[in-house]
N, CA, C and O atoms as a Tinker XYZ file with bonds, in Angstrom:
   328  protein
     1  N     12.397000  -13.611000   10.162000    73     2
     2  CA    11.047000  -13.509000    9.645000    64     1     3
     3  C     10.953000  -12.305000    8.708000    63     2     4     5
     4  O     11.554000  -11.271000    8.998000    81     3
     5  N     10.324000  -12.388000    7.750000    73     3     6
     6  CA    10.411000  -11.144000    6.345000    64     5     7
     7  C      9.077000  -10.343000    6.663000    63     6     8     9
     8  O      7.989000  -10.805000    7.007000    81     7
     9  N      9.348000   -9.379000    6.514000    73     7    10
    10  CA     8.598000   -8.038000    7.033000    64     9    11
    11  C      7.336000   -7.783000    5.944000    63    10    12    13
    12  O      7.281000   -6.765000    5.254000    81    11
    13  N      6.124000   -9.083000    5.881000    73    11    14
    14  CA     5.399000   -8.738000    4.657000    64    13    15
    15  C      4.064000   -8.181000    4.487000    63    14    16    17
    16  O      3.269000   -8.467000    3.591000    81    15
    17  N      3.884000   -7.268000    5.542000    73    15    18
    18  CA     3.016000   -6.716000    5.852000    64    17    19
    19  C      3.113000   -5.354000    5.852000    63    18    20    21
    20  O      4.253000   -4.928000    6.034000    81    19
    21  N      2.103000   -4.415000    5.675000    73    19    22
    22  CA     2.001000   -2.765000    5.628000    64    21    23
    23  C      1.633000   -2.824000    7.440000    63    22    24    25
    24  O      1.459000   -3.866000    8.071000    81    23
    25  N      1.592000   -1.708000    7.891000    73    23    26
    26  CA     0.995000   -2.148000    9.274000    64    25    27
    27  C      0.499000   -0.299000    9.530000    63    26    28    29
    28  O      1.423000    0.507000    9.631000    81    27
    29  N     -0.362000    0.001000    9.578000    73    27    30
    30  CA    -1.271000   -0.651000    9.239000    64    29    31
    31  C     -1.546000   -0.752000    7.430000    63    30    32    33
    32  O     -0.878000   -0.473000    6.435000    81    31
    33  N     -3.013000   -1.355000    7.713000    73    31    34
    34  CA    -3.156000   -1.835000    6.269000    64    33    35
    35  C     -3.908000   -0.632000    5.471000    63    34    36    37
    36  O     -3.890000   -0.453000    4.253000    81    35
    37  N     -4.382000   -0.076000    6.173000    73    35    38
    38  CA    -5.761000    1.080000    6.054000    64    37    39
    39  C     -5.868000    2.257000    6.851000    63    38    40    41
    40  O     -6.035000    2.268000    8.070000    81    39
    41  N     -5.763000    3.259000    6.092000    73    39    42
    42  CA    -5.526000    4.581000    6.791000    64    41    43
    43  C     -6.360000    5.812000    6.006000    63    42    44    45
    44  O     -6.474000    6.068000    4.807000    81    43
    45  N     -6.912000    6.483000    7.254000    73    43    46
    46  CA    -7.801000    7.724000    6.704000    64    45    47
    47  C     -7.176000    9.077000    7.154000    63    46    48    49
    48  O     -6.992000    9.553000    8.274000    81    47
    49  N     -6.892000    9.570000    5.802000    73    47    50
    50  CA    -6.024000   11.164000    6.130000    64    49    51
    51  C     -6.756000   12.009000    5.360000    63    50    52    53
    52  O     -7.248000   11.685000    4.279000    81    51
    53  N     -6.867000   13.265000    5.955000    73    51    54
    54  CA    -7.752000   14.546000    5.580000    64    53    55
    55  C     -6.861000   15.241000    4.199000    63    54    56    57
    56  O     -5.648000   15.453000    4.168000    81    55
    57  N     -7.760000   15.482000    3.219000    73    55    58
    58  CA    -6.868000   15.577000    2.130000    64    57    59
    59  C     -5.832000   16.996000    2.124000    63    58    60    61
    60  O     -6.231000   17.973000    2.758000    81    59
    61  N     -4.683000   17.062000    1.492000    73    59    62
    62  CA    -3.510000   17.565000    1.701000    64    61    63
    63  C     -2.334000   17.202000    2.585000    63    62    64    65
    64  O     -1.225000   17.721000    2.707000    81    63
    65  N     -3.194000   15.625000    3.461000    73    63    66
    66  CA    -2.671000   15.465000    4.584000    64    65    67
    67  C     -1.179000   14.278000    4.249000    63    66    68    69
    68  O     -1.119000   14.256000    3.019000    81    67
    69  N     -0.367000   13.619000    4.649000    73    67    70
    70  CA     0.575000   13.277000    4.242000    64    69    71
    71  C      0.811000   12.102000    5.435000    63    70    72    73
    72  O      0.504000   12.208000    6.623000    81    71
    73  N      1.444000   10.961000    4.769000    73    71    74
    74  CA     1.334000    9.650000    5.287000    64    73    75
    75  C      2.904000    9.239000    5.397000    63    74    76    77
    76  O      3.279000    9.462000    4.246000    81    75
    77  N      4.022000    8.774000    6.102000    73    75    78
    78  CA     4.863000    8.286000    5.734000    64    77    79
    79  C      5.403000    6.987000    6.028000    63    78    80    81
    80  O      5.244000    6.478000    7.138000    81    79
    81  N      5.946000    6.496000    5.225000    73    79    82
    82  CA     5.652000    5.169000    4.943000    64    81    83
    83  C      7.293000    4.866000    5.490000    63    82    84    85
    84  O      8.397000    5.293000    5.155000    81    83
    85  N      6.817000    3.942000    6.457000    73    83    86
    86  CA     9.051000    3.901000    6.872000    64    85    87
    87  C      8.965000    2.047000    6.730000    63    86    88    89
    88  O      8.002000    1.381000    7.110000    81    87
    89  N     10.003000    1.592000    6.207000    73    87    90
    90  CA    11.193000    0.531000    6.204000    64    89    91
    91  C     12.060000    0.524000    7.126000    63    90    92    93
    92  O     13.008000    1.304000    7.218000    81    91
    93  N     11.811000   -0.276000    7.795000    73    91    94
    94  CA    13.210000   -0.016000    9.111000    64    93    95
    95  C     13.386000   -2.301000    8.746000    63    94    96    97
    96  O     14.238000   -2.862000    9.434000    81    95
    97  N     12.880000   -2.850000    8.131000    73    95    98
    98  CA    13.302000   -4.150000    8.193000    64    97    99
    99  C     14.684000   -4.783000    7.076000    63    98   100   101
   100  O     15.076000   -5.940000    6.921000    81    99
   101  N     15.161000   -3.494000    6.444000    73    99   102
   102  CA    16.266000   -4.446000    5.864000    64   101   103
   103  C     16.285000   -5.288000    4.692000    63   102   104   105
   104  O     17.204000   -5.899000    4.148000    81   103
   105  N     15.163000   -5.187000    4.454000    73   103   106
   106  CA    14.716000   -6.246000    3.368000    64   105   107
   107  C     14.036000   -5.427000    2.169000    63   106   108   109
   108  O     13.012000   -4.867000    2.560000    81   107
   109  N     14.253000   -5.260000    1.151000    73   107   110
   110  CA    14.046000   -4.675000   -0.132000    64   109   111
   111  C     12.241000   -4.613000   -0.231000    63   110   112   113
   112  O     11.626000   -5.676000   -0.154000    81   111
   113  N     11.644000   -3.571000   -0.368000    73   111   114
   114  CA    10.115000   -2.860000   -0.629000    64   113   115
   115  C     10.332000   -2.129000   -1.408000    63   114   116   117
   116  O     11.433000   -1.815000   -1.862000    81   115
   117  N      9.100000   -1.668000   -1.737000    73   115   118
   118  CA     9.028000   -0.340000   -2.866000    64   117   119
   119  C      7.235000   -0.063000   -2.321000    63   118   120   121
   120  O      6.541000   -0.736000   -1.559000    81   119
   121  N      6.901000    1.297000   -3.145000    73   119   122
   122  CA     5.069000    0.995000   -2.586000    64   121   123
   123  C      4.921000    1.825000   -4.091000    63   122   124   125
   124  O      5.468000    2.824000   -4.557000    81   123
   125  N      3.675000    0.671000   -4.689000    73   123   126
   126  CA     3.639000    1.494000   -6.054000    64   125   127
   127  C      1.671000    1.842000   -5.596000    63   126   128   129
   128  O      1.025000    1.062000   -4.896000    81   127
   129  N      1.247000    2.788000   -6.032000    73   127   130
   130  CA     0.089000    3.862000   -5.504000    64   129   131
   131  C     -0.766000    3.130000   -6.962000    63   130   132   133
   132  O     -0.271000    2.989000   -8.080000    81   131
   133  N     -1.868000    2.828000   -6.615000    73   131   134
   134  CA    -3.276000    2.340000   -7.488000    64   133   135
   135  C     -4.343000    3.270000   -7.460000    63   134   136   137
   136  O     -4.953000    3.778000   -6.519000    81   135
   137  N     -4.454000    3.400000   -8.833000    73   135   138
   138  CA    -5.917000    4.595000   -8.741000    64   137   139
   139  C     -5.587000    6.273000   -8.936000    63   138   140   141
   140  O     -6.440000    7.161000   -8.942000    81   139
   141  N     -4.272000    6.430000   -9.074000    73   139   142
   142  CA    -3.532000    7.816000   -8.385000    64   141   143
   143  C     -2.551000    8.015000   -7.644000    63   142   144   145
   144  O     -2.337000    7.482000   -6.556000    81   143
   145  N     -2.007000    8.673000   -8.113000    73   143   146
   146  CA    -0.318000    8.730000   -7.713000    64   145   147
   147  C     -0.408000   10.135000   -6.758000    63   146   148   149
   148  O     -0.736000   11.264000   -7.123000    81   147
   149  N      0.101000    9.556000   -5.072000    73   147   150
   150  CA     0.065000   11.001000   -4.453000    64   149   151
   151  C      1.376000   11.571000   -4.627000    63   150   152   153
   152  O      2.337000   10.839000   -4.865000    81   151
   153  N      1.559000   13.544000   -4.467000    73   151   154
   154  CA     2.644000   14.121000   -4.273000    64   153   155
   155  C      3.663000   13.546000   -4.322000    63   154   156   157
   156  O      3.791000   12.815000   -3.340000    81   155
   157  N      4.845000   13.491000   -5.296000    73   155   158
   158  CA     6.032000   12.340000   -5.243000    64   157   159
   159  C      6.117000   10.667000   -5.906000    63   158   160   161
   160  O      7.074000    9.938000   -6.167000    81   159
   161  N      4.521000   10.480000   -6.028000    73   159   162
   162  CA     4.563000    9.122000   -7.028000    64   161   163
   163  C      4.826000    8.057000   -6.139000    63   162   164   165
   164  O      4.896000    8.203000   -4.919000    81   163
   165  N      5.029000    6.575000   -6.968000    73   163   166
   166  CA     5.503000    5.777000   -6.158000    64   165   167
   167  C      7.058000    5.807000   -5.371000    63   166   168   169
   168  O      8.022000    6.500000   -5.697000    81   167
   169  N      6.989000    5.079000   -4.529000    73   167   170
   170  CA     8.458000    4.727000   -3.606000    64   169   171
   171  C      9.116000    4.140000   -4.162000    63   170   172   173
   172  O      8.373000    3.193000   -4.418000    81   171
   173  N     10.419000    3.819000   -4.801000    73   171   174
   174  CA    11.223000    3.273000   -5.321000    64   173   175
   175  C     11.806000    1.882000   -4.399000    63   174   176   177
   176  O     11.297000    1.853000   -3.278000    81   175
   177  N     12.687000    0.843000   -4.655000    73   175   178
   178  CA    13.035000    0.084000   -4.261000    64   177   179
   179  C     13.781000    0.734000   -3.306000    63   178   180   181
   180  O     14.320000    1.804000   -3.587000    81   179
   181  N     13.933000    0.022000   -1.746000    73   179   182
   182  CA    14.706000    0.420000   -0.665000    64   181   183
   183  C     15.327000   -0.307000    0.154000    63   182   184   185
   184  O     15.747000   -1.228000   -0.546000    81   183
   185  N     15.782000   -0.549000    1.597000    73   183   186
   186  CA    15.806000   -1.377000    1.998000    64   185   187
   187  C     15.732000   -0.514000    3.427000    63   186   188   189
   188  O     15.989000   -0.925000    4.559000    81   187
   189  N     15.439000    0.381000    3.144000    73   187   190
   190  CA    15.566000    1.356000    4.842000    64   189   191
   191  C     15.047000    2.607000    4.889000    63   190   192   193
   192  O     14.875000    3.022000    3.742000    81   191
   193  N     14.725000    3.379000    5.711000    73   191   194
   194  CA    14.469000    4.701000    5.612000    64   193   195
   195  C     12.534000    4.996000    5.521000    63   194   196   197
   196  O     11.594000    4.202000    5.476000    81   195
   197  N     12.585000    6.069000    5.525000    73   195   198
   198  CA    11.302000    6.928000    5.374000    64   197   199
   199  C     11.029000    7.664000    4.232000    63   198   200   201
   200  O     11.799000    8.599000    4.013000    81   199
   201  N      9.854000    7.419000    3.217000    73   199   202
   202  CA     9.478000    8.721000    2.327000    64   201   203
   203  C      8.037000    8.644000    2.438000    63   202   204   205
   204  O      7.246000    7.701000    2.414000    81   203
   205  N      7.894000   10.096000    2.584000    73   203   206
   206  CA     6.504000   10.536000    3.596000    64   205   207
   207  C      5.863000   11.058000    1.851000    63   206   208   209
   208  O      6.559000   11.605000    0.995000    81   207
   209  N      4.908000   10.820000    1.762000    73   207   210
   210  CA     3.626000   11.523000    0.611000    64   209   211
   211  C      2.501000   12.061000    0.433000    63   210   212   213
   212  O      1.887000   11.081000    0.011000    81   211
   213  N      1.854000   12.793000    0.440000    73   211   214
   214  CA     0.663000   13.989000    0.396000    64   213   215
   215  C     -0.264000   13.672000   -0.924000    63   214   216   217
   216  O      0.014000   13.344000   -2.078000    81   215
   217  N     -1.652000   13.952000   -0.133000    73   215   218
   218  CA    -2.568000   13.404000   -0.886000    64   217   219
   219  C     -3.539000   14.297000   -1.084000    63   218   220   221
   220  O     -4.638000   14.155000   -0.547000    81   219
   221  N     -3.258000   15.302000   -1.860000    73   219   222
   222  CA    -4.367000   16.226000   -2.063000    64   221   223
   223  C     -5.436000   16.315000   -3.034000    63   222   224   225
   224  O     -5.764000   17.316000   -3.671000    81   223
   225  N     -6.012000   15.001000   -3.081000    73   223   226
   226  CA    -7.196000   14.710000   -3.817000    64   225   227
   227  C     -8.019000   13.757000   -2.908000    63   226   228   229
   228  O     -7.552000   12.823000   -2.255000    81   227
   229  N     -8.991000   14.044000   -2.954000    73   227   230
   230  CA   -10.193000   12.743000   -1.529000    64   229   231
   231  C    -10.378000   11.295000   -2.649000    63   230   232   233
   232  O    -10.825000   11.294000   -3.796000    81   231
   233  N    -10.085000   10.644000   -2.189000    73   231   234
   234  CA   -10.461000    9.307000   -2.660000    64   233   235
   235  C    -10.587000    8.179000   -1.901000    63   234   236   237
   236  O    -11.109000    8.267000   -0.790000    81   235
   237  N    -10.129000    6.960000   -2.388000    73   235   238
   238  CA    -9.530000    5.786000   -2.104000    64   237   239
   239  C     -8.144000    5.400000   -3.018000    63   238   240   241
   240  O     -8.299000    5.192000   -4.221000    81   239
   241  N     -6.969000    5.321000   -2.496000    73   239   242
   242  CA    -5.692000    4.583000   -3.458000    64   241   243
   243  C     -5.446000    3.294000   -2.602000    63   242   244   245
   244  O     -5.183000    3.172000   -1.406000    81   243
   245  N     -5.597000    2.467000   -3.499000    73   243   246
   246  CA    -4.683000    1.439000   -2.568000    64   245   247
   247  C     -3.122000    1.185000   -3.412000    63   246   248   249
   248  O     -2.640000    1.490000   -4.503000    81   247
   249  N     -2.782000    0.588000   -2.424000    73   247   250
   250  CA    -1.102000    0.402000   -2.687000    64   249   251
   251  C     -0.566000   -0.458000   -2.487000    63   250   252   253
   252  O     -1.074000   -1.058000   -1.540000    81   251
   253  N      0.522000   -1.070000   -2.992000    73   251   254
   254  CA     1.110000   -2.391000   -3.013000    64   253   255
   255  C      2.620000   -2.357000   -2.759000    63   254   256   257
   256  O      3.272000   -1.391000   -3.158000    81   255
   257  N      3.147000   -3.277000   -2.172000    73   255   258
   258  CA     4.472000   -3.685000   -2.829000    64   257   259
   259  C      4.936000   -4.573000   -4.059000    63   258   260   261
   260  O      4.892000   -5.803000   -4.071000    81   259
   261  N      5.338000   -3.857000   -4.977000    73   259   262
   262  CA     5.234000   -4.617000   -6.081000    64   261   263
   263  C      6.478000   -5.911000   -6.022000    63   262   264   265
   264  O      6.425000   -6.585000   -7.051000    81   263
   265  N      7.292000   -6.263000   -5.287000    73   263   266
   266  CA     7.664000   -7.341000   -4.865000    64   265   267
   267  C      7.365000   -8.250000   -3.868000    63   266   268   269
   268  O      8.089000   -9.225000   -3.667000    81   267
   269  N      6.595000   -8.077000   -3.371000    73   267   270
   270  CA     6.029000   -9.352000   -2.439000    64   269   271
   271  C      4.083000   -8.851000   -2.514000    63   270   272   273
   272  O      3.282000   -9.624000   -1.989000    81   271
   273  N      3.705000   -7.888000   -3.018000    73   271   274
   274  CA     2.404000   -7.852000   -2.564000    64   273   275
   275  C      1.397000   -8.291000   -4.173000    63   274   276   277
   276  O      0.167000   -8.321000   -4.207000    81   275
   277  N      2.161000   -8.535000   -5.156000    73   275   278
   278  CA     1.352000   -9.614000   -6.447000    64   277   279
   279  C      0.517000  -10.737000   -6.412000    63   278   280   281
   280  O     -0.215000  -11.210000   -7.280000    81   279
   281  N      0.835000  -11.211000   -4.837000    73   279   282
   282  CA    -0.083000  -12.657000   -4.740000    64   281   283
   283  C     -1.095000  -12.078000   -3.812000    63   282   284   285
   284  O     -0.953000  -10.968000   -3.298000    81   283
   285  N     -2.472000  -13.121000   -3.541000    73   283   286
   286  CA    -3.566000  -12.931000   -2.781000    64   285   287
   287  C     -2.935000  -12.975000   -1.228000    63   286   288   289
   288  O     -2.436000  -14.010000   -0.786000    81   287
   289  N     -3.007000  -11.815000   -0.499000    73   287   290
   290  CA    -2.562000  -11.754000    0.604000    64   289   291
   291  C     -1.680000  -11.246000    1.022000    63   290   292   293
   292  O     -1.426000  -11.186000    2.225000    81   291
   293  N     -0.723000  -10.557000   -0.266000    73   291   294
   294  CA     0.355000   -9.771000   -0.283000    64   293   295
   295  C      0.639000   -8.484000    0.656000    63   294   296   297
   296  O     -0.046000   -8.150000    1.622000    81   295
   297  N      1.602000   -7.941000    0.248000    73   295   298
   298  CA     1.551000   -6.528000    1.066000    64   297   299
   299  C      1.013000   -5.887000    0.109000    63   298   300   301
   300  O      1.525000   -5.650000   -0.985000    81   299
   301  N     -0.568000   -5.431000    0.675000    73   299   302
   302  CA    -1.894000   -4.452000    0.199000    64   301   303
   303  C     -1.795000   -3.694000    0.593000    63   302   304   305
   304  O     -0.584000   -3.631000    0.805000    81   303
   305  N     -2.457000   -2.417000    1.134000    73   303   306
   306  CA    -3.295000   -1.805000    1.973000    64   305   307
   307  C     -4.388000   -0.677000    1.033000    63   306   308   309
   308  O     -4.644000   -0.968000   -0.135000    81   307
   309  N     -4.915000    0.459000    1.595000    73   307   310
   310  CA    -5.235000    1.779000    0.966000    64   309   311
   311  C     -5.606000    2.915000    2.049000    63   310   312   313
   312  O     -5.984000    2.845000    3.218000    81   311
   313  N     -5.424000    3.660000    1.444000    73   311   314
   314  CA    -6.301000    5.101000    2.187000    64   313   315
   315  C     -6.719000    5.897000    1.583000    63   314   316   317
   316  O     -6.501000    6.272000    0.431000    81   315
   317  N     -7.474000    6.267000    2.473000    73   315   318
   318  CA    -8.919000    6.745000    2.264000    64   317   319
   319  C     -8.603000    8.641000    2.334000    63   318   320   321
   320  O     -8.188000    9.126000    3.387000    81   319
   321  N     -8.803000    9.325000    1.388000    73   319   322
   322  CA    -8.316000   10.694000    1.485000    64   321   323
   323  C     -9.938000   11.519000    1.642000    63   322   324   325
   324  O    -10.852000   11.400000    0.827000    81   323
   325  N     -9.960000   12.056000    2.459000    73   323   326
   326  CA   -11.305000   12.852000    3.021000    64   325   327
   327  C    -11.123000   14.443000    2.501000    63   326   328
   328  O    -11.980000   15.283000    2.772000    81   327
């Protein structure tokens, strides 16, 4: 089964605060950042591992995988920077 979901989808972090985003399924992601690029920019293509990112501006970004999250229902999510 292909791993095509963020989990969660929606997350609220206090700004400066830092989120990390792990791949443990094996299967090629990337997370490209909408609205604003936190500390470090987007995630590059992977297939494993952890890269954690800091958000020191309050907003909303949402974020995608730009290989599986292009269609309605894709891998979405955003957070919410306070």
């Amino acid at each position: 089964m292909l791993a095509s979901a963020f989990d969660p989808t929606t997350i609220t972090v206090a700004r400066n605060g830092s989120i990390n985003f792990v791949n443990n399924s094996a299967i090629l992601h990337n997370v490209i950042f909408e609205g604003g690029n936190p500390q470090g920019g987007d995630i590059p293509n992977h297939d494993s591992g952890t890269n954690a990112r800091t958000f020191g501006t309050a907003g909303t970004f949402g974020f995608r995988c730009s290989i599986h999250g292009t269609t309605q229902g894709g891998m979405r999510g955003s957070i919410t920077v306070q």
